[in-house]
GUTOR-260394 format. One line per field, with one value per residue (C-alpha): x, y, z; residue number from 1. Coordinates in pm, 1 decimal. Layout:
N
px <- [X, ...]
py <- [Y, ...]
pz <- [Z, ...]
resi <- [NUM, ...]
END
This chain:
167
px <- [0.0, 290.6, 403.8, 89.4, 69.1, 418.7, 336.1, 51.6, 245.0, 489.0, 225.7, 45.9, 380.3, 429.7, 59.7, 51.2, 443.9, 306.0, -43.1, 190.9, 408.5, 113.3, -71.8, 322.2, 334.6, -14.1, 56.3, 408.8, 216.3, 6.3, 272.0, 490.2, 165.0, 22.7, -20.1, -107.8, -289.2, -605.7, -635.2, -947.0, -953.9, -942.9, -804.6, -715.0, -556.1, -274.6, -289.8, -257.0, 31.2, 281.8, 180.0, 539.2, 729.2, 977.4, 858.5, 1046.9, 1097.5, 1243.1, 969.3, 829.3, 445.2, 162.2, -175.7, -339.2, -132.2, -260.7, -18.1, -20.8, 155.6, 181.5, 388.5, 487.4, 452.8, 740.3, 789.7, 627.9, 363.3, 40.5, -265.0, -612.1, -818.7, -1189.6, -1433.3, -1642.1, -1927.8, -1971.7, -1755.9, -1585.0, -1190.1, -871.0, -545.6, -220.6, 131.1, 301.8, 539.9, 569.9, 574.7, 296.1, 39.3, 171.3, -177.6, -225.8, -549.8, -497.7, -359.8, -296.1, -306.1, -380.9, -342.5, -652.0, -652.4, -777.5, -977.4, -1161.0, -1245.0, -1304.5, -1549.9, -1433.9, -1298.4, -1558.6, -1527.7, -1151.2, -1141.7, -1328.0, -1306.3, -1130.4, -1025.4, -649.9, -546.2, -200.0, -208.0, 30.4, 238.0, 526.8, 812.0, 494.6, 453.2, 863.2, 724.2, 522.4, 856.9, 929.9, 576.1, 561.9, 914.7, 1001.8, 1116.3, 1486.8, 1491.3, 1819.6, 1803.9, 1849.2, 1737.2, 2126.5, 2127.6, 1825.2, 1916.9, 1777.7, 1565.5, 1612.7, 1237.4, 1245.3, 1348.8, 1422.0, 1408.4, 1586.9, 1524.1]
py <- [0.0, 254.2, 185.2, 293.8, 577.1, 710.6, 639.5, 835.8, 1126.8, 1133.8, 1155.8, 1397.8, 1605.1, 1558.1, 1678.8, 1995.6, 2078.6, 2036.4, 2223.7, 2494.1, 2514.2, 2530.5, 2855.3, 2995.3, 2936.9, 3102.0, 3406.9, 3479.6, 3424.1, 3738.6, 3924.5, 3882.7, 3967.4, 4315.2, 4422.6, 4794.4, 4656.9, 4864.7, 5163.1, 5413.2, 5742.8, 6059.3, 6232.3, 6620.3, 6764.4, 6980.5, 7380.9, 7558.5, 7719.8, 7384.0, 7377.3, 7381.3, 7315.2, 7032.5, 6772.6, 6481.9, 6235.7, 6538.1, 6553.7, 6895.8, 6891.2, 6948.2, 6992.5, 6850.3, 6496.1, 6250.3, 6225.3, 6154.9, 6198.3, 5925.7, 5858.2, 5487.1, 5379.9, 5404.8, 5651.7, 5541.1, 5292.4, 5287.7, 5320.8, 5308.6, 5596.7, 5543.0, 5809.8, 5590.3, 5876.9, 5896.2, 5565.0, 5759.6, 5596.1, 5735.7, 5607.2, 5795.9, 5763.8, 5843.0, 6100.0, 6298.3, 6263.6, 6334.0, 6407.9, 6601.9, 6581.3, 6230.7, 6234.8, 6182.9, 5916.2, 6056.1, 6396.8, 6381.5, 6645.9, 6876.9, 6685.5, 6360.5, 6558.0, 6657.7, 6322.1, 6231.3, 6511.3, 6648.3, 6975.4, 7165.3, 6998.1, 6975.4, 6677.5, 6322.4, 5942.3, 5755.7, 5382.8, 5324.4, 5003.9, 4924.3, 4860.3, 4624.0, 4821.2, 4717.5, 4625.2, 4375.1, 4228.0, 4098.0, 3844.7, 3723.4, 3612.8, 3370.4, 3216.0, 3183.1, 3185.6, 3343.2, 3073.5, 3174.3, 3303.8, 3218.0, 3446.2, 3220.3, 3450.2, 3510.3, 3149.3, 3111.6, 3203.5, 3479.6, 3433.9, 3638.8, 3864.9, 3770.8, 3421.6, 3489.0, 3151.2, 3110.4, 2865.0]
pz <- [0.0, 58.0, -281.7, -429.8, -236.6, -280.6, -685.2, -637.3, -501.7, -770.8, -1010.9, -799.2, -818.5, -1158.6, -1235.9, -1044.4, -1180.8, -1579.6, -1438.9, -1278.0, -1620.4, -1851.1, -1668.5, -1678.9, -2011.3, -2069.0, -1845.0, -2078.9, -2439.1, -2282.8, -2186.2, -2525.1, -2779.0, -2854.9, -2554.8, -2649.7, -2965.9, -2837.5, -2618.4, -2534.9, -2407.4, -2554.1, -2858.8, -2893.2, -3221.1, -3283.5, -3336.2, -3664.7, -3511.3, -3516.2, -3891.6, -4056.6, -3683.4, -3668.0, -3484.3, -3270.4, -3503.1, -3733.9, -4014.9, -4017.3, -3921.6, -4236.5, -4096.6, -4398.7, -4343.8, -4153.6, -3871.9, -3504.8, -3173.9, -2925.4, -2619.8, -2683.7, -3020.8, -3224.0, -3490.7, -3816.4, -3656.2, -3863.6, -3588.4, -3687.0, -3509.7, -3453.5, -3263.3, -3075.0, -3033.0, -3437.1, -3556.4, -3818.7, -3841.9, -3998.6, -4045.1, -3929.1, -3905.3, -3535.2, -3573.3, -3302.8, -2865.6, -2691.0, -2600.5, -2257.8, -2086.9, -1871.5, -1944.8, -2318.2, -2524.6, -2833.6, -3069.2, -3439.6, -3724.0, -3792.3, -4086.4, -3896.6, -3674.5, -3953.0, -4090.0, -3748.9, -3695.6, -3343.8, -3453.0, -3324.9, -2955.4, -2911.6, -2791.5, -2850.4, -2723.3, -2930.3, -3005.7, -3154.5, -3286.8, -3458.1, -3814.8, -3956.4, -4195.4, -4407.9, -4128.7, -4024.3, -4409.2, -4409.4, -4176.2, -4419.2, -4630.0, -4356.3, -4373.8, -4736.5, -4871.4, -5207.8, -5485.7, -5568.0, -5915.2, -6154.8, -6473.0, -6793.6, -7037.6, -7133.2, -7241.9, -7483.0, -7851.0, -8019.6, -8331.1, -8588.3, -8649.4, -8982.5, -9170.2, -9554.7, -9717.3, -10005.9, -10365.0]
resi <- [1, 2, 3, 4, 5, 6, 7, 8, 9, 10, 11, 12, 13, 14, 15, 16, 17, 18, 19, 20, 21, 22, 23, 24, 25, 26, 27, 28, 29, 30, 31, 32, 33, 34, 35, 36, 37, 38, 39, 40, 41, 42, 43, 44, 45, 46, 47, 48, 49, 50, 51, 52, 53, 54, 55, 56, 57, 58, 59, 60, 61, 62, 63, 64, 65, 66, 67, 68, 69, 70, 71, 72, 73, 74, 75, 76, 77, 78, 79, 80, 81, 82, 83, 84, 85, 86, 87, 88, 89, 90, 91, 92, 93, 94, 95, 96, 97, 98, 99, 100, 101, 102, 103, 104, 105, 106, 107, 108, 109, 110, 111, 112, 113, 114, 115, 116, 117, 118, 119, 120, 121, 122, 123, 124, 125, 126, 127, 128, 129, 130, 131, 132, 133, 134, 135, 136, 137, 138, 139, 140, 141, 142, 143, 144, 145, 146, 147, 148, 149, 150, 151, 152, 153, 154, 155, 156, 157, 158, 159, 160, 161, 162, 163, 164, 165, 166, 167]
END
């Protein structure tokens, strides 16, 4: 009977360790995906008067583009910006810090607060979501791999356009 029972611990040990290993492994797969792949809160949009300022990634600020400012994301990141009173979305590009009120998460061109229709309030709630944009799409080379290519056109002979035949 002790033999059982001492069996029956070890696989009682052995259990609880893979148990313990599997909600480990569960808890880091969380951690290490998008963990900023949605955020809410609310939107404000830059001045006329940084129109044609540099900003902090260096580009020099166009009202009419669609651009952004965000704390985190880095420069270049595509995010999709929705107003969640009217559901109107825009895409911009992050290029610039900010925005330097907590209560805010991110500022977008007068541009984008155009199409999202919250000029006239300042400010709106917002949803932002990362769009994949081309540094994503090389990972798509590993999935699907291209087929090497080896030029041979040097090789095949070239006809003449016309063939006189003589008698």
């Amino acid at each position: 009977m002790e033999r059982r029972s001492s069996k029956y611990n070890q696989l009682k040990k052995s259990y609880m360790s893979f148990r313990l290993l599997c909600i480990f492994l569960v808890l880091v797969a969380f951690q290490c995906g998008e963990g900023r792949a949605q955020e809410e809160g609310l939107a404000s949009y830059y001045h006329h008067r940084f129109h044609g300022r540099k900003s902090s990634s260096g580009r020099i600020h166009d009202k009419e583009e669609l651009v952004a400012a965000h704390r985190t994301y880095p420069f270049g990141t595509f995010l999709r910006v929705t107003n969640l009173a009217n559901m109107k979305s825009v895409i911009v590009c992050v290029t610039d810090r900010g925005p330097h009120y907590r209560k805010r998460i991110i500022d977008v061109s007068a541009s984008a607060a155009e199409l999202l229709d919250f000029v006239d309030k300042g400010i709106a709630k917002v949803r932002i979501e990362v769009v994949p944009g081309p540094l994503d799409l090389r990972y798509l080379d590993l999935i699907y791999p291209k087929i090497p290519y080896l030029d041979i056109d040097y090789l095949r002979p070239n006809p003449p356009y016309r063939v006189k035949f003589t008698k």
